[in-house]
C-alpha positions in Angstrom: 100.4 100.5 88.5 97.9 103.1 87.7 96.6 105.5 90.7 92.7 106.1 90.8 93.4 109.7 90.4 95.1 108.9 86.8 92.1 107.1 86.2 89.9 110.0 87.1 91.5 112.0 85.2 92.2 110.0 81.8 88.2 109.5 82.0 87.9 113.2 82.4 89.8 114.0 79.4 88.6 110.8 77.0 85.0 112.3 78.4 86.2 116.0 76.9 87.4 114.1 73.6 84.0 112.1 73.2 82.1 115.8 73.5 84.2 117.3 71.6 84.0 114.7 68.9 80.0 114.7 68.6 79.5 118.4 68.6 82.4 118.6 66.0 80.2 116.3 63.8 81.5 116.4 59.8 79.4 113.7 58.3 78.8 113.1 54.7 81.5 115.0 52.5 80.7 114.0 49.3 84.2 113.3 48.3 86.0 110.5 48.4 84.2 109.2 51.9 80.9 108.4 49.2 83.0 106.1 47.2 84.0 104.0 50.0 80.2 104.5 51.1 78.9 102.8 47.6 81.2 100.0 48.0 80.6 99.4 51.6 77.1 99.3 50.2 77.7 97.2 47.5 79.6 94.4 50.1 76.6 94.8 52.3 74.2 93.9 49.6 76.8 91.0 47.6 77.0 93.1 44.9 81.0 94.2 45.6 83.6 92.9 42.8 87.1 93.7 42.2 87.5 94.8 38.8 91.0 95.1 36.6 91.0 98.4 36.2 93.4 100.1 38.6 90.8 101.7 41.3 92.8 101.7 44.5 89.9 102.4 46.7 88.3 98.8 46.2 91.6 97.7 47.3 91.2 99.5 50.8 89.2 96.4 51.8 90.4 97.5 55.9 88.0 100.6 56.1 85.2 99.4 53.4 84.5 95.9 55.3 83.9 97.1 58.4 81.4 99.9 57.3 80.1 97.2 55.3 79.2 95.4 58.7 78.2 98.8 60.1 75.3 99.4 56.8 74.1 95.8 57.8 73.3 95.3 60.8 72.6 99.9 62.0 71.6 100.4 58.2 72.4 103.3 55.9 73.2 106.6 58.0 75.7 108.7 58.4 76.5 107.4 62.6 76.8 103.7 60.4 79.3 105.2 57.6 81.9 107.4 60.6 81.3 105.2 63.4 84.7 102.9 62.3 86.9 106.0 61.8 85.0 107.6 64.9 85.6 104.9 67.5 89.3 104.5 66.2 89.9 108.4 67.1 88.4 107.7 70.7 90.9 104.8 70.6 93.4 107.1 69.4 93.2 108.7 72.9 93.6 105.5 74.5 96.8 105.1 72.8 98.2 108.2 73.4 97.6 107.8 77.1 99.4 104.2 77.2 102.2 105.2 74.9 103.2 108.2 77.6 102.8 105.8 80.4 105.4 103.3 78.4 108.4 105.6 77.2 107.8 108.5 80.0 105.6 108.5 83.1 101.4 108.8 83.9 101.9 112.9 83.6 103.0 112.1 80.4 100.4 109.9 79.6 97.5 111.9 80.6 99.2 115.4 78.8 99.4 113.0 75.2 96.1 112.0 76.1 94.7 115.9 76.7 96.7 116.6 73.4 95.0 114.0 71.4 92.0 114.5 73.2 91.4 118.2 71.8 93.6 117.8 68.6 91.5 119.9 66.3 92.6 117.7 63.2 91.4 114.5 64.5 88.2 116.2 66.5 86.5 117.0 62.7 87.7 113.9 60.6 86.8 111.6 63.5 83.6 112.0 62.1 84.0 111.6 58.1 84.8 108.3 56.5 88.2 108.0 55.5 91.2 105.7 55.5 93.8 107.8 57.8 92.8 107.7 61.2 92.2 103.8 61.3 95.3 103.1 58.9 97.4 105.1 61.1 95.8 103.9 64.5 96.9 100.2 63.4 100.2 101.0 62.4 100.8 103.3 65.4 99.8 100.6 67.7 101.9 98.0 65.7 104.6 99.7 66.6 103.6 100.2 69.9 103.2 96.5 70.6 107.1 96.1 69.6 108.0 98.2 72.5 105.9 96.1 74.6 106.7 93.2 73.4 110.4 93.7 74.1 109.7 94.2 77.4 108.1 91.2 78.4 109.9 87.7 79.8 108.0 85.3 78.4 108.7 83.8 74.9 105.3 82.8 74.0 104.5 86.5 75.0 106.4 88.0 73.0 105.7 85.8 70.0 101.8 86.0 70.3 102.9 90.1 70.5 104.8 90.0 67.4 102.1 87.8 65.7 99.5 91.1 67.2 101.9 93.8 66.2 102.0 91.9 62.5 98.2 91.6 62.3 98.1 95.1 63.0 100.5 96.4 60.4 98.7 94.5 58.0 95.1 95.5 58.5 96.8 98.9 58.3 98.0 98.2 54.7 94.7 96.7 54.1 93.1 100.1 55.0 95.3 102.4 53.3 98.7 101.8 51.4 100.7 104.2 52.7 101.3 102.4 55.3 103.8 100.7 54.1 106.4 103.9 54.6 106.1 102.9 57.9 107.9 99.2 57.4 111.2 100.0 57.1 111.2 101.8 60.5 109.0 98.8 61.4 111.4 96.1 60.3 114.8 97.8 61.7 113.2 98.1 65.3 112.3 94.5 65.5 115.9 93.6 64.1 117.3 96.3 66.3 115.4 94.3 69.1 116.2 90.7 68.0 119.8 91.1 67.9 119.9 93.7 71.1 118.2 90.7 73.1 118.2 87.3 71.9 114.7 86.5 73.6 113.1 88.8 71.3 113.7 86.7 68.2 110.7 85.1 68.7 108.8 88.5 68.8 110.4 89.0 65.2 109.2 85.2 63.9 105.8 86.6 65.9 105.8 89.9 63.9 107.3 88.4 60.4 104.9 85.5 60.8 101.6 87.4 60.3 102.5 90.4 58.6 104.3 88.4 55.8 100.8 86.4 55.6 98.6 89.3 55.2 100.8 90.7 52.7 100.9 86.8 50.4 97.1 85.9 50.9 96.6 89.2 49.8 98.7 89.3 46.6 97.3 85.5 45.7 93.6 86.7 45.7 94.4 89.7 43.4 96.5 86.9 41.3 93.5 84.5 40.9 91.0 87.9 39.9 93.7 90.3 38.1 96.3 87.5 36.8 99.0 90.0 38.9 100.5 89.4 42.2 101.6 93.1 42.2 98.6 94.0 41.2 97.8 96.7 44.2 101.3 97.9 43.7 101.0 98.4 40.1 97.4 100.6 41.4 99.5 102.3 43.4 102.1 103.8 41.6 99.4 104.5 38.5 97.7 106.2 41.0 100.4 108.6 42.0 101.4 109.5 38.4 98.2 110.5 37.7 97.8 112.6 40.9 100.9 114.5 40.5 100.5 115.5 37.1 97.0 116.5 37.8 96.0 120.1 35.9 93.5 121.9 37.9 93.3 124.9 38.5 92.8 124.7 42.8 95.6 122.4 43.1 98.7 124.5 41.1 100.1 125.0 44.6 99.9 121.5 45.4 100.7 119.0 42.7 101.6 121.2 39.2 104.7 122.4 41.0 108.1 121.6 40.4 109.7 119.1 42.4 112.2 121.6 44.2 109.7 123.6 45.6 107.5 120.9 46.4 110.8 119.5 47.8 111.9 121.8 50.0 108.9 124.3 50.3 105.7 123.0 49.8 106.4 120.2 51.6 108.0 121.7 55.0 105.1 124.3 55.0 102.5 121.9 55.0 104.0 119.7 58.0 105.5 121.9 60.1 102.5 124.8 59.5 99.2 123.6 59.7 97.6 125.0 62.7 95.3 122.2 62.4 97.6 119.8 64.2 97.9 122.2 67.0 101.8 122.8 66.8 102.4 119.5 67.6 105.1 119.0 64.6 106.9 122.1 65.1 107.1 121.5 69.3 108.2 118.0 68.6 111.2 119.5 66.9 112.0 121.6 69.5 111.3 118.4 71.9 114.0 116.8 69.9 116.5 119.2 70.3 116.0 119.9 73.7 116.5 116.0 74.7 119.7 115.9 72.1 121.3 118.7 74.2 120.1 117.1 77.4 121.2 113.8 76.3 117.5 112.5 77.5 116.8 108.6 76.8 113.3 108.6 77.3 112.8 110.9 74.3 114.8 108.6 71.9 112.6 106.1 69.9 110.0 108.7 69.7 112.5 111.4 68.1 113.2 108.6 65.7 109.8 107.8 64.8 108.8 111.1 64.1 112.1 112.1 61.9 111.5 108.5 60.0 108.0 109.8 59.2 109.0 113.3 58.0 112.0 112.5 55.8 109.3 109.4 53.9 106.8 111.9 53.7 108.7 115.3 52.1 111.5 113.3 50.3 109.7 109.2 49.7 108.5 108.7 46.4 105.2 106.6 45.6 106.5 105.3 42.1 110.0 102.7 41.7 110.5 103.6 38.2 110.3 107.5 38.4 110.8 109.9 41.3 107.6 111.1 42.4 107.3 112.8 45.5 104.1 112.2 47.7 101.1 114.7 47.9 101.0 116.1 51.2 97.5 116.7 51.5 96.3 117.2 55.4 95.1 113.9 56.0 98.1 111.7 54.3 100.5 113.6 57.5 98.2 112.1 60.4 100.6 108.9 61.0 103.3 111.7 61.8 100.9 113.1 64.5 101.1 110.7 67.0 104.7 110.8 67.6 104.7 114.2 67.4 102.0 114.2 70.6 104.6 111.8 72.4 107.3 114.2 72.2 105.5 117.6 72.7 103.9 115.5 75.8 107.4 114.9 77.3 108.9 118.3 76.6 105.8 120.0 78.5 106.5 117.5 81.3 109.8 118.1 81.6 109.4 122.2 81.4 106.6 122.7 84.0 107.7 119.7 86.5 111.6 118.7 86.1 113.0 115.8 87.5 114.3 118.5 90.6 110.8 119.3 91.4 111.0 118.6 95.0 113.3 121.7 95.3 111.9 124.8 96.9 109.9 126.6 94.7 112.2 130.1 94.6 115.1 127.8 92.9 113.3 126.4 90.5 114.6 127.0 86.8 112.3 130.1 86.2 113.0 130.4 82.4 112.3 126.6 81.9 109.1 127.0 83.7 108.0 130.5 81.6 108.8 128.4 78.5 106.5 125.2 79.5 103.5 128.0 80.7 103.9 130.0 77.0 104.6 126.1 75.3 101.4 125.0 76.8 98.8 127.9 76.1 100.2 128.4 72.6 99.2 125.0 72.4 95.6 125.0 74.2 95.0 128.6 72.1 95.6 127.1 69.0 93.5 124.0 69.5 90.7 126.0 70.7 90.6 128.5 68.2 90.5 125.6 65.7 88.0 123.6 67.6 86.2 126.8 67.4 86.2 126.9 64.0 84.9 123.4 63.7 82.1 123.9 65.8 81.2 126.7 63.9 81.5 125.5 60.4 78.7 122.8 61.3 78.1 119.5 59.5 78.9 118.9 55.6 76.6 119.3 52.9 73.9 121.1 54.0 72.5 121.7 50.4 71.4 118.3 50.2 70.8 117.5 53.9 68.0 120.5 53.6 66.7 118.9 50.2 66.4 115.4 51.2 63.4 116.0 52.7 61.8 118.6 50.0 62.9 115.9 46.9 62.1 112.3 46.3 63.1 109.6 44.9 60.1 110.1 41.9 61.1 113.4 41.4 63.0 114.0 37.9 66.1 116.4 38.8 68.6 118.0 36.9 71.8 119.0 39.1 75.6 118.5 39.2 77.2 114.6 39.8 78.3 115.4 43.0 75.1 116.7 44.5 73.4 113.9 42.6 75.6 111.4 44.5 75.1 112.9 48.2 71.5 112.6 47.8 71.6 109.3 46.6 73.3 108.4 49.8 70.6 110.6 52.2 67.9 108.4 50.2 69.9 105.4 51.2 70.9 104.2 47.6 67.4 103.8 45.5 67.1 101.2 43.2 65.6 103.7 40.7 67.2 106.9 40.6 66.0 110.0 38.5 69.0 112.4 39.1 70.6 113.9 35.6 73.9 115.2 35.2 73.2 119.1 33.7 77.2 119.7 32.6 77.4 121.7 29.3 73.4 121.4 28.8 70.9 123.6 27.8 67.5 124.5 29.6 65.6 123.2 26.3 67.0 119.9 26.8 64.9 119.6 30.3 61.4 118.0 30.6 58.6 119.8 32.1 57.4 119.1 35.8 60.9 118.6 37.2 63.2 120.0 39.2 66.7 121.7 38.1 69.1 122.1 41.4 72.4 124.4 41.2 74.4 123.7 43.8 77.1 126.8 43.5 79.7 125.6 46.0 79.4 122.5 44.2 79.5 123.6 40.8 82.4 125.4 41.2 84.8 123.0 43.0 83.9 120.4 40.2 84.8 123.3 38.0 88.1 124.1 39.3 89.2 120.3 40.4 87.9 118.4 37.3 86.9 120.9 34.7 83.1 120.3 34.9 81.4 122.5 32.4 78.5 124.5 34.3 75.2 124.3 32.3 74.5 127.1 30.0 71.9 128.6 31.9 74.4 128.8 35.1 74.5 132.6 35.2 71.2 133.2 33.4 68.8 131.4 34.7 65.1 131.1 32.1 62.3 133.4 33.4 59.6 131.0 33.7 61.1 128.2 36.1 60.0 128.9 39.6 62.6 128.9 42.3 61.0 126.8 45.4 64.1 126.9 47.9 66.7 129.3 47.9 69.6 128.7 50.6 73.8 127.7 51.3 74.5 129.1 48.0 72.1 126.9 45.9 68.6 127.6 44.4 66.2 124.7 43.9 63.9 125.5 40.5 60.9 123.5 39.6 60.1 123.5 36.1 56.4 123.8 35.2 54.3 122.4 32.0 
């Protein structure tokens, strides 16, 4: 039974998360998070199709329906397009909380809860539209559900549990693929479970029930448009090929590497390193060694979550025919977060309150409790510098958030296709749009009496990711256009008759 003071203080902390959240507001990108905009759009208005021709995002149907509903009934704004991703974050704290309750105690609850809570990684893309925070909320909780499941008496419980848990792993599919790395570890718990305790058989029918039937009416729909039951499949591996052997120039140290040292390099550094999830992988290890040598139970499952997640992710492969390792990118890691939260919870638990607590304070294990103070401000330093660093960066695209009120939808512009397709959003998606891409062009190709906007930071991340040819006049711009704003490493010139 929860106390009122573990109420309290759970509000408290989801209350710190919430604030945290808002003021670490991201918003429109301009990357990927627009593409699932347009076709959120496009459902909104009945104008979405699936096409044959390999686009996996269409396929993500789990994120792009709901901000469908979200553009329908609060219209087009950035709050519509994050508030799915935004309110499974919050949720995301929810869980955390629950989860240390289940396998530990309400101490450990409340710490996970803290943890996720001021998580710098999931306080700035809490507020952008992508697929990872609600993909990995439904599988987390899928999981989840098992555990509860397998603790409940009743067989109609634990089938309608199952049946939840399934539902859940499929809407995480629905939302983003990579889910699926997650079944195996899925599937052996609930045979693990079935034959550990006969009961829970009907948790598995529950589970196998639903989750096989999102998977089938799935693969029939994409039959009866594409002609191919493995039709997302097929996406997905086309998808990887082309990622990995993707020559830019910015991602060298990423993809156009060789396997080795994406192997056993690239891949270690970027989930074990990145300050951005607060420590919480590399503290989880040491949680895991710490319970091994101490023989701890409570630390079990979630040890072999988390080590499930990190051999898929460094060593998995995305394609059946050829080894290709996964890209590691920041946001593709966030399903190993959450076990990684469990675990650094319960080691911080254990270190600053043991189970011989009640003991006179001069006999308590002094080193153990030196290593839990240092554990837990390394922790709370590194999240707030981070946070810090989110709060100070400020909200995305400021270029066109400045310009969207200057421009119009009548005014003839000339600018890059990325810029072109921010402000399309900010103008809530015009039926008549007068935006012109400028790649490779020449001034003398421009009409009088319109505008020509150079977005730098733009410019040159198209340059380096896609090898987007700059205009001609990039570094030379012609004497007689008139520069009319000036600001975030873009000039706005207005080209007179």
């Amino acid at each position: 039974m929860v106390t009122s003071k573990t109420i309290s203080l759970f509000l408290i902390i989801f209350a710190i998360g919430l604030l945290l959240r808002i003021f670490s507001f991201q918003g429109c990108i301009g990357s990927d998070d627009l593409h699932y905009a347009e076709l959120a759009h496009k459902m909104a208005t009945g104008t979405f199709t699936v096409k044959n021709d390999f686009d996996i995002s269409r396929m993500r149907i789990g994120l792009v329906a709901p901000v469908a509903l979200a553009f329908k009934f609060m219209g087009i704004s950035e709050w519509a397009m994050v508030i799915y991703p935004f309110l499974a974050s919050l949720a995301g704290i929810i869980l955390a909380f629950w989860s240390g309750r289940m396998f530990f105690n309400d101490r450990v609850g409340l710490i996970a809860a803290l943890f996720m809570a001021i998580l710098p990684f999931d306080a700035r893309f809490a507020s952008t539209l992508n697929t990872d925070i609600p993909s990995s909320l439904m599988s987390t909780a899928s999981i989840l559900l098992l555990c509860a499941g397998s603790r409940n008496a009743s067989l109609s419980a634990k089938f309608s549990i199952g049946a939840l848990a399934g539902i859940m792993m499929g809407m995480a599919w629905l939302t983003r693929e990579s889910a699926a790395f997650l079944l195996p570890f899925f599937g052996a718990y609930l045979l693990w479970l079935a034959w550990h305790m006969r009961q829970n058989v009907a948790l598995l029918f529950g589970a196998a029930f639903t989750g096989m039937s999102v998977f089938i009416i799935e693969a029939w729909i994409y039959y009866n448009l594409t002609g191919d039951f493995m039709y997302r499949f097929h996406c997905i591996a086309n998808l990887a090929q082309s990622a990995w052997g993707f020559n830019t120039n910015a991602f060298n140290n990423v993809q156009a590497v060789s396997v080795w040292r994406r192997l056993f390099i690239i891949g270690p550094f970027n989930i074990f390193l990145n300050p951005y999830f607060g420590l919480s992988t590399i503290y989880a290890c040491l949680a895991i060694t710490y319970a091994a040598c101490r023989k701890l139970k409570p630390f079990l499952f979630s040890s072999l979550w988390f080590l499930f997640l990190v051999l898929v992710y460094n060593f998995g492969t995305t394609n059946l025919h050829t080894y290709t390792p996964l890209n590691l990118g920041d946001r593709y890691l966030y399903p190993l977060l959450f076990p990684a939260i469990i675990l650094t919870a319960g080691l911080i638990d254990i270190l600053l309150r043991p189970p011989f607590f009640n003991r006179p304070w001069p006999e308590i294990d002094r080193q153990r409790l030196v290593a839990g103070i240092l554990l837990t401000a390394s922790l709370v330093f590194v999240c707030t510098v981070c946070n810090a660093k989110n709060l100070l960066a400020g909200k995305e695209s400021p270029v066109e958030r400045s310009l969207q009120h200057i421009l119009t939808t009548n005014d003839v512009i000339y600018t890059d296709t990325r810029t072109a397709w921010v402000l399309h959003f900010f103008w809530k998606y015009p039926p008549v749009q007068r935006t012109y891409d400028f790649s490779d062009r020449d001034d003398s190709d421009f009409r009088t009496s319109a505008y020509v906007l150079i977005n730098r930071n733009r410019v040159d991340f198209l340059k380096s990711m896609y090898l987007y040819k700059p205009p001609k006049f990039y570094n030379n711009i012609p004497h007689h256009w008139k520069l009319k704003w000036s600001g975030y490493n873009a000039e706005l010139y207005y080209i007179p008759t």
